[in-house]
N, C-alpha and C positions, 0 to 999 in steps of 0.2 A: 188229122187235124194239125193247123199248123199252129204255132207258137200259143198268141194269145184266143186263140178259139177255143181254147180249152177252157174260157172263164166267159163266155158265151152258151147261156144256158137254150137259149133257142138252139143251136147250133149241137148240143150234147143231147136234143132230144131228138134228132135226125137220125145223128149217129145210133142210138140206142136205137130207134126202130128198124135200123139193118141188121140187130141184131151181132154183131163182129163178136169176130172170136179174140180180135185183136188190135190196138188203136195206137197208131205209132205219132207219137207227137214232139218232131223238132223244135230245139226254143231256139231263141237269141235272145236270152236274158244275160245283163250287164249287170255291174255295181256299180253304183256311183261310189265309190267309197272304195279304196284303192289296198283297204286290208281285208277287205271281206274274206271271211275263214269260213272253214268247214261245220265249224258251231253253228255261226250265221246263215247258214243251207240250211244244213238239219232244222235251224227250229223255222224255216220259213217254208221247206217245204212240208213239214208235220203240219204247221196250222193253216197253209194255204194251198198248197198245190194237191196233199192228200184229200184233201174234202173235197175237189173238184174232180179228183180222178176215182171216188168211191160216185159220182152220178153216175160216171161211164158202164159201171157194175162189169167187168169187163178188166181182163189183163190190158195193161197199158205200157209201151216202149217211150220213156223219154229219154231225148237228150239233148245236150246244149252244148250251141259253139265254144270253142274255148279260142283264146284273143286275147293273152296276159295287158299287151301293151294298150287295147281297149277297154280293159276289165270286162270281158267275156271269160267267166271263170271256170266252164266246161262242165263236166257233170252227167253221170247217164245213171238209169234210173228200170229196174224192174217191177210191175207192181202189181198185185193181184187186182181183183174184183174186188174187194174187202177192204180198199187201200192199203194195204200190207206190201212193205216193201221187201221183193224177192231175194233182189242182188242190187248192187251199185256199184258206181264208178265215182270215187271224193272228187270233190273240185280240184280244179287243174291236174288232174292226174290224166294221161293221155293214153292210151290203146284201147284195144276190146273190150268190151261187156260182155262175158257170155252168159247163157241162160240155156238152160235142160226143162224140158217134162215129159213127163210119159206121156202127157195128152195134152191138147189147150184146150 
């Protein structure tokens, strides 16, 4: 799924009927607001992007450009089926996300 399709609920019942073991979805989410902090994630992706990724029922890979000088503030994201998140990467912080399981 790309960016905003994940708040596409037509779009998330497609995807569930293939069934995936796994739904990788790149953002390009921005701030208007030139101090957005890592608090400002956390409580926006708890009350809004978690509840869209518990439809998926399904492990989900997100992550987002980061582009300080656009306010692109980056960000990656592991998350169960449960909405539970596995591992992350804070805003603006730059390299890999890794992630393990014994199974998916």
């Amino acid at each position: 799924m790309l960016c905003g399709d994940l708040f596409e609920d037509n779009l998330i019942t497609v995807v569930n009927k293939s069934n995936p073991d796994i739904v990788i979805v790149p953002l390009a989410r921005s701030s208007e607001n030139e101090s957005f902090s890592q608090e400002s994630w956390d409580r926006e992706e708890s009350s809004y992007y978690l509840e869209q990724v518990k439809k998926l029922r399904t492990r989900v890979l997100m992550t987002n450009y980061i582009n300080e000088k656009d306010n692109f503030y980056g960000g990656a994201l592991v998350i169960n089926g449960d909405g539970i998140i596995e591992n992350q990467k804070d805003i603006y912080e730059e390299g890999i996300l890794y992630w393990e399981s014994g199974s998916i």
